[in-house]
Backbone bond lengths (Angstrom), bond angles and torsions (degrees), N, CA, C in turn:
res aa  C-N    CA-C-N  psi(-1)  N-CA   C-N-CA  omega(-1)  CA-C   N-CA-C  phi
1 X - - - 1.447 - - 1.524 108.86 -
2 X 1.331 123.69 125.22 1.618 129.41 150.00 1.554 120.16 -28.06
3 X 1.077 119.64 115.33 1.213 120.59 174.94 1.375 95.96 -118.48
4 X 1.455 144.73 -56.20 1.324 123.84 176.36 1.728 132.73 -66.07
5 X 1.017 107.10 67.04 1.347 111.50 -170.82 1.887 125.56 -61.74
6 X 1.292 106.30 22.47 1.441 109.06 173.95 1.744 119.74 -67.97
7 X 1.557 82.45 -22.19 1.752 92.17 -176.46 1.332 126.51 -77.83
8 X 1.914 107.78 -17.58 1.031 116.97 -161.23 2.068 95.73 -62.34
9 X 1.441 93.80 156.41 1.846 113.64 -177.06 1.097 103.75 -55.26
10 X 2.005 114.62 -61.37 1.487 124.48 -158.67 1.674 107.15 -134.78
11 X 1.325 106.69 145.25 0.868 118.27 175.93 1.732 102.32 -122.56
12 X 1.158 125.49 115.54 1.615 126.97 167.41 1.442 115.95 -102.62
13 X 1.086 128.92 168.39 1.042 151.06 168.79 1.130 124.07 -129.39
14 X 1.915 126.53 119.49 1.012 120.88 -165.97 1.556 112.73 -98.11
15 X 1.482 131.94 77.15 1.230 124.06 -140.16 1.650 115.97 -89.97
16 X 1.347 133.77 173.42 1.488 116.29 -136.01 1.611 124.85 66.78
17 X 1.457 116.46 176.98 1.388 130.40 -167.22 1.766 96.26 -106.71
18 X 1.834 92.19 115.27 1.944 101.86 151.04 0.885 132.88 -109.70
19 X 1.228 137.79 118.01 1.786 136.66 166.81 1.766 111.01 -7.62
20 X 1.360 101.03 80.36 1.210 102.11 168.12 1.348 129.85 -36.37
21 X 2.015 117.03 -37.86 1.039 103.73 160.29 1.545 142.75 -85.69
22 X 1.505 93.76 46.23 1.751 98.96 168.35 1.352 102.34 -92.08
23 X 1.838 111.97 162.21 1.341 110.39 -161.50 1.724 71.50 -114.86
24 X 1.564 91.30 -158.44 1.342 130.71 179.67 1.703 108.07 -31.27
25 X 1.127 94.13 -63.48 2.182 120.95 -168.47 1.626 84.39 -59.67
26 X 1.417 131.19 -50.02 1.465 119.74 -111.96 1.872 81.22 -108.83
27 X 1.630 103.05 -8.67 1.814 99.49 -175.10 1.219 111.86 -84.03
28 X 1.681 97.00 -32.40 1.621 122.25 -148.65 1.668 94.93 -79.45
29 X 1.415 107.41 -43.43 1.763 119.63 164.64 1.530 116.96 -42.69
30 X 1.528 105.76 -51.10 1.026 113.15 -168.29 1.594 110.40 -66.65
31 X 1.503 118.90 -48.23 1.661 134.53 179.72 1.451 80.76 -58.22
32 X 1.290 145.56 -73.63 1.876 136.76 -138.71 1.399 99.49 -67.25
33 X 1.516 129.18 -74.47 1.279 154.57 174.22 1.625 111.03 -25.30
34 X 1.541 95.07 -73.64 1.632 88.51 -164.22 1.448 114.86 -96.14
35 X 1.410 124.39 -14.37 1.531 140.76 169.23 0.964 131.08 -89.58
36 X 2.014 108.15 -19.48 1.408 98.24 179.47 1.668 111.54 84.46
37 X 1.020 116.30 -15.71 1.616 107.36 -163.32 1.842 89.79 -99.60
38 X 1.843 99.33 172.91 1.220 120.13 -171.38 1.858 117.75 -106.62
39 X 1.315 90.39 68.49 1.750 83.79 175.98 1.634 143.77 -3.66
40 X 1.543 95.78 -33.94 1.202 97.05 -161.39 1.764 94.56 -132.11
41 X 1.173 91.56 38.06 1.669 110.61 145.39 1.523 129.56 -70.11
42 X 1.117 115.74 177.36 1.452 119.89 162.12 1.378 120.60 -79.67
43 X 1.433 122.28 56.10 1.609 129.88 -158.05 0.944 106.26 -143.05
44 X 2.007 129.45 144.96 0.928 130.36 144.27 1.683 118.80 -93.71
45 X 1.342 123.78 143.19 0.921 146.05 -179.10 1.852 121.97 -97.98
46 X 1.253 132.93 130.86 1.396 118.91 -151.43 1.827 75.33 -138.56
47 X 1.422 111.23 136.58 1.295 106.20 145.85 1.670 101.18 -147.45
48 X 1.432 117.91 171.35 1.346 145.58 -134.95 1.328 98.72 -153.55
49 X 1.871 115.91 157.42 1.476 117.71 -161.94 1.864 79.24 -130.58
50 X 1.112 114.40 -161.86 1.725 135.11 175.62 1.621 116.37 -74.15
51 X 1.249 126.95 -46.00 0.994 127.90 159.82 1.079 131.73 -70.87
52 X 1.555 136.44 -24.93 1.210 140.37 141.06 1.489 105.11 84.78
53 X 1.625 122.40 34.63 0.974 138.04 135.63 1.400 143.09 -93.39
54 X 1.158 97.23 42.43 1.987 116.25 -158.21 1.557 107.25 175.29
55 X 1.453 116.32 129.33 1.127 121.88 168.89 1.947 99.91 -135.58
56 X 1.638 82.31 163.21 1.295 99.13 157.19 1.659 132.49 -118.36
57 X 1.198 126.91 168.62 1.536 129.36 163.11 1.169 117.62 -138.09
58 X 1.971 118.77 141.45 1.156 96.05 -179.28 1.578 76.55 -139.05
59 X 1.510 94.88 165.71 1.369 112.32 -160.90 1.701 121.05 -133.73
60 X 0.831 155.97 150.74 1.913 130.11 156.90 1.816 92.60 -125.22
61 X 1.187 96.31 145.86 1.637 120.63 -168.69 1.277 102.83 -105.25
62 X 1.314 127.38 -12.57 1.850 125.87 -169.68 1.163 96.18 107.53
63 X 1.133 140.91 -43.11 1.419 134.93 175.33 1.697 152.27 -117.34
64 X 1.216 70.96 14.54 2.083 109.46 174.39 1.694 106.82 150.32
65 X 1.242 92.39 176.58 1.388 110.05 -168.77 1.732 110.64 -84.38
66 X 1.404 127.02 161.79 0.852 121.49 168.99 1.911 105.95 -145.16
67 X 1.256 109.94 150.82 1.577 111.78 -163.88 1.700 93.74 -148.25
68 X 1.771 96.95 126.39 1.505 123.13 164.38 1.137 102.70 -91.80
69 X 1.313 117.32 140.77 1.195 135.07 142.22 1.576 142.21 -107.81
70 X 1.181 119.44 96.43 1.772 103.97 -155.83 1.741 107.26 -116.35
71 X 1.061 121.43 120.46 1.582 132.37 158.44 1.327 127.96 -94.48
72 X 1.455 110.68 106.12 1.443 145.38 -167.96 1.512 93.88 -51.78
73 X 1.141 133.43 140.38 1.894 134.25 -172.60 1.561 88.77 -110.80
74 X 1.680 115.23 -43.10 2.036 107.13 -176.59 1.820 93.68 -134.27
75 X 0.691 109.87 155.59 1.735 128.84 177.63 1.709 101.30 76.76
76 X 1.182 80.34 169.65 1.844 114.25 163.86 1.633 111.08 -117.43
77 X 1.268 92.86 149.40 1.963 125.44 169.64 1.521 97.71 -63.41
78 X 1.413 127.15 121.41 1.497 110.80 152.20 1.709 109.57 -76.89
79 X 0.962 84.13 94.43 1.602 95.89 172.76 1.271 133.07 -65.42
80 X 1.605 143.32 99.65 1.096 113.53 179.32 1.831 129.88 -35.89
81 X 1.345 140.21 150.05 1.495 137.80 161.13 1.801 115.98 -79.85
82 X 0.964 94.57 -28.95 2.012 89.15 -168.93 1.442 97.50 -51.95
83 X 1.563 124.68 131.22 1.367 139.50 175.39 1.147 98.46 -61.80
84 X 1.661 98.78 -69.09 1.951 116.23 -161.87 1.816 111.34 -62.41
85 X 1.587 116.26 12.38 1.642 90.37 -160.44 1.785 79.84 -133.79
86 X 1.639 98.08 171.79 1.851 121.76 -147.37 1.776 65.24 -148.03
87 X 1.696 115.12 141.61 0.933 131.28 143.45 1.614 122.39 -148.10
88 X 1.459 120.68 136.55 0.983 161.71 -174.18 1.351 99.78 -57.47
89 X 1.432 138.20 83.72 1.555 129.41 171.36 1.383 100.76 -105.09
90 X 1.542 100.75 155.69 1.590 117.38 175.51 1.223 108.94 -104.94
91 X 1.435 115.39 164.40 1.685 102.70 -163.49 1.275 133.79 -50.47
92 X 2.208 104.23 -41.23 1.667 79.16 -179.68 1.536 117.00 -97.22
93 X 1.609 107.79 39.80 2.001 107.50 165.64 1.936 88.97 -87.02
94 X 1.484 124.65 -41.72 0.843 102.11 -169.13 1.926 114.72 -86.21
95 X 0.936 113.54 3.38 1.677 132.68 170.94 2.092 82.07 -65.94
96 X 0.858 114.43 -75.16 1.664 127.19 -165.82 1.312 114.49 -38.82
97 X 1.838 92.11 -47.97 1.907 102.67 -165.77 1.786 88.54 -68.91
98 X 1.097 117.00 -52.21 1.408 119.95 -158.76 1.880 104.51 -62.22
99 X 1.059 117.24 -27.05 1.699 127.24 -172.41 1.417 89.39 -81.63
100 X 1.526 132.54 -9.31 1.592 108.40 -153.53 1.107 146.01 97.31
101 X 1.500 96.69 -27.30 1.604 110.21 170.58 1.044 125.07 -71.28
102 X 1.622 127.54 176.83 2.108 117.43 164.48 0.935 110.93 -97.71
103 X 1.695 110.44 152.81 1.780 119.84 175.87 1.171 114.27 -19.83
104 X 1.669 113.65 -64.41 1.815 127.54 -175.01 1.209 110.74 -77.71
105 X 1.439 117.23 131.82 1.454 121.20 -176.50 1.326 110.14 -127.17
106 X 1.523 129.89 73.71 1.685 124.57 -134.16 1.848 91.94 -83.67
107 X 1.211 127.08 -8.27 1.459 117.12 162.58 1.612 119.48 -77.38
108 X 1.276 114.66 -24.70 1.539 123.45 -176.07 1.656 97.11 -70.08
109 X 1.840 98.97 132.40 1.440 125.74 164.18 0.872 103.68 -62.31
110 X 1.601 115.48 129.10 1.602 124.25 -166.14 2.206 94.42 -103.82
111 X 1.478 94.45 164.54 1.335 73.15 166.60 1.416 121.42 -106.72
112 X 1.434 127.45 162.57 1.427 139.20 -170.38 1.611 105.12 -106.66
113 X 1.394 107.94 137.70 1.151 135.73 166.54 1.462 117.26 -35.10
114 X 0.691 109.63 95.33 1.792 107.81 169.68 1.552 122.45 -25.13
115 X 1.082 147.53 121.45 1.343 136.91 173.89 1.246 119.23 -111.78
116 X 1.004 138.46 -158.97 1.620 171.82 -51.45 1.535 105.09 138.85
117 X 1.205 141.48 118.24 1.407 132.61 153.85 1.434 128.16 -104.00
């Protein structure tokens, strides 16, 4: 199993509230079915319940799946709300989501385009 996951390609976000009690089948359905996306990509997958003190991740390693489960003891996830939408975070939006913070961080130095001198 992957344990350093910095390398992974994609990171999504399944934003809105999922039946936490879906297992493995019932996420992987959910990513193919209603997102369109490919489970068993090079991706981690994050989904979130209503209270937004608990998330999940599910993952495939090349050779089965693997699924976190984590329950927050003080704070909440700023969770995105849109039911219908999948977003694409790069590591440190998901460094943020996981600290508590929101996606947009309008004080954070963004980075600049490389140029020409």
């Amino acid at each position: 199993m992957k344990h350093d996951f910095t390398s992974v390609q994609n990171i999504y976000i399944i934003c809105g509230k999922t039946d936490m009690r879906k297992g493995i089948d019932g996420l992987a359905t959910l990513i193919q079915d209603s997102f369109e996306l490919d489970p068993y990509s090079d991706s981690i997958f994050l989904f979130s319940e209503t209270s937004k003190n608990r998330y999940k991740c599910l993952y495939f390693d090349g050779d089965g799946f693997a699924i976190l489960y984590k329950r927050l003891e003080n704070g909440k996830l700023q969770w995105p709300k849109d039911e219908k939408e999948v977003r694409n975070l790069s590591q440190q939006e998901l460094r943020w989501l996981l600290e508590g913070l929101s996606l947009q961080q309008p004080k954070a130095i963004s980075k600049s385009a490389t140029g020409v001198f």
